[in-house]
N, C-alpha and C positions, 0 to 999 in steps of 0.2 A: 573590501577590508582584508589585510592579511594577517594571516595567523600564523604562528608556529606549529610547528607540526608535532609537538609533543602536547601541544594544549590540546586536539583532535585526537579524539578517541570513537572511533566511526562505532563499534559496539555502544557503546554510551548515547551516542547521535541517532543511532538504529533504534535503541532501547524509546527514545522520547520520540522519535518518528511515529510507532507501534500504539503508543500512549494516547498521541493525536489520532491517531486511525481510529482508535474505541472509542474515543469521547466524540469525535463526530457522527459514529455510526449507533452509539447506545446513549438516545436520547428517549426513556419511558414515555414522557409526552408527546414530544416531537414525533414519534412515531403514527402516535393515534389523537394528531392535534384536531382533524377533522370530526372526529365523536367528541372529545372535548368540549369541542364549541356547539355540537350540535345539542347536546346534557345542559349547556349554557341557556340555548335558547333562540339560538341562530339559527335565521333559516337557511335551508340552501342553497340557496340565491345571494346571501351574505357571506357564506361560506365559500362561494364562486368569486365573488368579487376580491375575497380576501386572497384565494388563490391568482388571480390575474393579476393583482398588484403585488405579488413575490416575483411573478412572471416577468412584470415588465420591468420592476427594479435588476433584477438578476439580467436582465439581455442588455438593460442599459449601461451598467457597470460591471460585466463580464472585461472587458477590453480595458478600461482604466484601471482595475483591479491588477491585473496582468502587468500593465506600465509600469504603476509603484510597485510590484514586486521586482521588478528589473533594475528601475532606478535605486528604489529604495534601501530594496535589500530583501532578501529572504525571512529572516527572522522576523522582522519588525514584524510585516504585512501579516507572518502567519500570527504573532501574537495579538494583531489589531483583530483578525480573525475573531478569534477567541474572545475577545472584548466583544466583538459584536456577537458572538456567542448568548454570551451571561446579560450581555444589557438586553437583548429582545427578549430571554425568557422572562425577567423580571418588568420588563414592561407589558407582556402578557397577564403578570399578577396584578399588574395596577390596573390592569384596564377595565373600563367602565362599557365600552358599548365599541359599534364598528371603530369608531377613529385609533383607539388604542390598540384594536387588534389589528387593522391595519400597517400601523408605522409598527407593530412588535415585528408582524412577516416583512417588511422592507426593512427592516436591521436584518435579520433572518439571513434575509438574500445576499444582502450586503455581505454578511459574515461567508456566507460560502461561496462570492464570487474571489472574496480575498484568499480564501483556501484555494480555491481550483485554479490548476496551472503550477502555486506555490510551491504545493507540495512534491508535483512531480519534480520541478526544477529542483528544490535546494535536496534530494532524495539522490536523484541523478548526479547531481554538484559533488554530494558528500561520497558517492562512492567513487567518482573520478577524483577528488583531493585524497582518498585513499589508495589509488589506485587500485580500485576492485569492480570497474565498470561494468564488466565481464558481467560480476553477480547483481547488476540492475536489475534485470527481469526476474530472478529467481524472486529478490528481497520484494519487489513489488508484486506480485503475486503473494508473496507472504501479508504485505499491507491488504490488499483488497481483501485476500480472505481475512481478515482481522473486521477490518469495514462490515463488511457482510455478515459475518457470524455475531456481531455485536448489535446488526440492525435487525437481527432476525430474532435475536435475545428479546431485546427492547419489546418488536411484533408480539413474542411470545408472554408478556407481563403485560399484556392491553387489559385482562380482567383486574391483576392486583392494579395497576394504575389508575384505572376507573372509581375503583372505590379508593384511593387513595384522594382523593378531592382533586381538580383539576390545579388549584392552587398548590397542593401542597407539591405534586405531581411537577408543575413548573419552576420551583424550589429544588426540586431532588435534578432537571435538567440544567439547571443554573450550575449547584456545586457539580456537575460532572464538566459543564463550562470550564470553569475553574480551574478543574484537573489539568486540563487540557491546556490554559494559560500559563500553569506552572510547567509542567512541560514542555510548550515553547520557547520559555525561557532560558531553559536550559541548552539549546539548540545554538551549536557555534557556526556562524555565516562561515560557509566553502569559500574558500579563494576565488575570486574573479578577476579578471583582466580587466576593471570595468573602472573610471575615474571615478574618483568620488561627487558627493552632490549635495546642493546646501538649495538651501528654500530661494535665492539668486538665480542659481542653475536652473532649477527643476523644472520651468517652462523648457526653456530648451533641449534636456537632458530626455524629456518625453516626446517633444518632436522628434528628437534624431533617433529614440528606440524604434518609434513607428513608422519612419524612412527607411530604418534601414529593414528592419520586418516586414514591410513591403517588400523590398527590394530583393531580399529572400523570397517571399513568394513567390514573386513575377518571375523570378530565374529558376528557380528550383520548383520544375514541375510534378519531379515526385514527391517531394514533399504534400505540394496541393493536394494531388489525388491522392494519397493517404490520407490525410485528414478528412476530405470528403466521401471516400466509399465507406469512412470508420463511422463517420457520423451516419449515413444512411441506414449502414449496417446496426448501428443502436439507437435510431429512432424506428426502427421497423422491432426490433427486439422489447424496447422499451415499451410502445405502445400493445404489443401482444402479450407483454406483461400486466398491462396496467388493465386492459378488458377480461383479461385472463381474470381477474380474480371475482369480479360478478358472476363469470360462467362457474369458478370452483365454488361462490356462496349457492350459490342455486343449486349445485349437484352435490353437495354435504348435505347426508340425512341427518344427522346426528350436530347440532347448532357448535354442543359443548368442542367439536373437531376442527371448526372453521379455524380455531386461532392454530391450533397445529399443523393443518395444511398450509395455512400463508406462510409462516414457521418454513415449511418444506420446502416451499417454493422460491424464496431467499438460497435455500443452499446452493442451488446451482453455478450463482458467480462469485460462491467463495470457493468452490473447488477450481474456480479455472484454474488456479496455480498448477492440476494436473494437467493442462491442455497446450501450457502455452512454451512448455520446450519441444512438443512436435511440433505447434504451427508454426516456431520461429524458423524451423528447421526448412518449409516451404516459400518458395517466391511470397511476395505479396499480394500478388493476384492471384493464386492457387488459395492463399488461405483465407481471403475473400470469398472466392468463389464457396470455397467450403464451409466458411461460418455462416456467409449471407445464404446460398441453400439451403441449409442446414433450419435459421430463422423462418426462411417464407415456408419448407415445408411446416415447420411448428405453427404458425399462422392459421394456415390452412386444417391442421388438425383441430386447432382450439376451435374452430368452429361447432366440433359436437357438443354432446352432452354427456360422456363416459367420463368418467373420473381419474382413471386410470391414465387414462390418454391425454387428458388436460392437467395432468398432472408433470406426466411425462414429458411435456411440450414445454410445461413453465421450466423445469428445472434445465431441459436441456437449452434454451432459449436462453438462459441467465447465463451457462457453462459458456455456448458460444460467442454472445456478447463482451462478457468480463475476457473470454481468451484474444478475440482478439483486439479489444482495447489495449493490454497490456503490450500485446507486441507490437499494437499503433505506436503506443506510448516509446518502446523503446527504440525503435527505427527514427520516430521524430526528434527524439532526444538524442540521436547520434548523428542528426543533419543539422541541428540548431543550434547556434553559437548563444555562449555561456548569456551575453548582454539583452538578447530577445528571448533567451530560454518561456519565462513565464508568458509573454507575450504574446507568441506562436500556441502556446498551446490553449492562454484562454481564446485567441482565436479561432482555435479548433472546437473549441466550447459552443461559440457563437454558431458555429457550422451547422453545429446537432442543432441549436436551436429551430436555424431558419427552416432544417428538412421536418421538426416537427411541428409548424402551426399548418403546411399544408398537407401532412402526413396524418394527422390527427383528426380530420372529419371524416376522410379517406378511409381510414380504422374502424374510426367508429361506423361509417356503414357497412361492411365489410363484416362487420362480430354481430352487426342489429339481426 
């Protein structure tokens, strides 16, 4: 779609970028959906199963999510986003027993395979149609911390949540849904060199993305191994985060401190916006080398029991994760032409997936 360049106003498009970043990251529910259901009556076995089918919805439509953002457009995808936002919490309100809480987390999923990749691309898009490409990294680094400090807000209200009824609690994440669909709206599609596409096309318009995003991969091998040492690199961070937080409930004496520590331990990948103009500054195997050492020695520390230590491990585990996503993000975003942009990266998505179903028993023996 083209625009005029007086209708773009990249502050304006930045402003409703910032918007979306909070309302996906500050969901009071969605944070503490697991106690939710468990106050419901759910066992955790029900609770697991509920978890593996976000799982497998989200790995199944990660890659066609990515398509229609290429074909379709930018905008749309993230606003269908946000639709599937407000319809899963609200079918979380109606639900009667597992089947409804099931299909509420496969919308769930569905909404953030439509976000992820989206954002990066039409983020990237919008500062190349202003020509301020330069400032990608800074501004994304400013979204993640935005992401983060919002999901750590949310962590932080898991007691007023609680007693707000789980019902009403999924009401208050629906209107923040919402926010976030009005602010989509406002979102004007970047210029692309890209034909347009009608419900006629649209089979073929999604074979030729995937041909030719093949065709990029198989030839452009640095690309590949960026995506994959990025993904290894944050399935090893991710999962020392996720056992991490059993070892900080264990070693909090004081119960009333636990929600402040988790609190804590969120900050770390909202500060990477300090980390990530020295790592750009390094090769990409240098600042590999330094995030992923950096992660396995965290690893290895959370194996104690000190407080101090396992505290220090989450936060900086999160710092070197989030730093070097960002400069994954922008290196790939500077190899990847406009038409596969979103495609290439929910790809990249899929990557982390596959390193964490065999990363993830590995972990867990590893923290037992």
């Amino acid at each position: 779609m083209s625009i005029n360049a007086k209708q773009f106003s990249l502050s304006r498009q930045k402003l409703a970028l910032l918007i979306l970043e909070w309302s996906v990251g500050f969901r009071p529910a969605g944070s503490v959906w697991v106690l939710l259901l468990a106050l419901r009556g759910f066992s955790l076995v029900e609770i697991g199963l509920a978890e593996a089918v976000f799982h497998v919805v989200s790995l199944c439509c990660e890659l066609p999510s990515g398509l229609l953002a290429d074909v379709l457009g930018r905008k749309w995808t993230l606003t269908a986003s946000h639709v599937m936002f407000a319809l899963s919490t609200l079918l979380m309100v109606v639900s009667q027993g597992m089947a409804g809480v099931c299909l509420s987390l496969a919308v769930s999923a569905l909404g953030y395979n439509l976000e992820s990749g989206t954002r990066e691309a039409i983020t990237y898009e919008s500062m190349l149609q202003a020509g301020r490409e330069a400032d990608y990294l800074k501004f994304s680094s400013l979204q993640n911390g935005v992401y983060r400090f919002s999901g750590g807000g949310a962590m932080l209200l898991a007691g007023a949540t609680v007693l707000l009824s789980w019902r009403r609690a999924y009401l208050l994440d629906a209107g923040i849904a919402l926010i976030g669909l009005a602010a989509a709206l406002t979102i004007i599609e970047p210029e692309r060199n890209v034909p347009g596409t009608t419900l006629r096309t649209l089979p073929a318009a999604l074979a030729e993305t995937v041909r030719e995003a093949g065709l990029l991969l198989r030839s452009d091998g640095v690309a590949a191994r960026i995506m994959a040492l990025n993904a290894l690199v944050g399935a090893c961070a991710t999962l020392t985060g996720f056992y991490l937080q059993e070892k900080v409930e264990a070693a909090v004496t004081v119960p009333a401190l636990l929600g402040p520590a988790l609190f804590t331990l969120g900050l770390g990948g909202g500060l990477a916006g300090l980390l990530t103009s020295r790592l750009d500054r390094l090769s990409y195997p240098k600042a590999v080398a330094f995030t992923g050492g950096g992660v396995l020695l965290c690893a290895l520390a959370v194996r104690g029991t000190h407080l101090p230590v396992l505290m220090a491990s989450g936060l900086l585990a999160g710092l070197l994760d989030d730093g070097l996503q960002l400069v994954s993000d922008k290196r790939l975003n500077d190899r990847f032409p406009s038409a596969q942009r979103a495609t290439l990266i929910s790809a990249s998505s899929m990557i982390f997936s596959v390193f964490m179903i065999p990363l993830s028993p590995l972990f867990g023996w590893w923290f037992s």
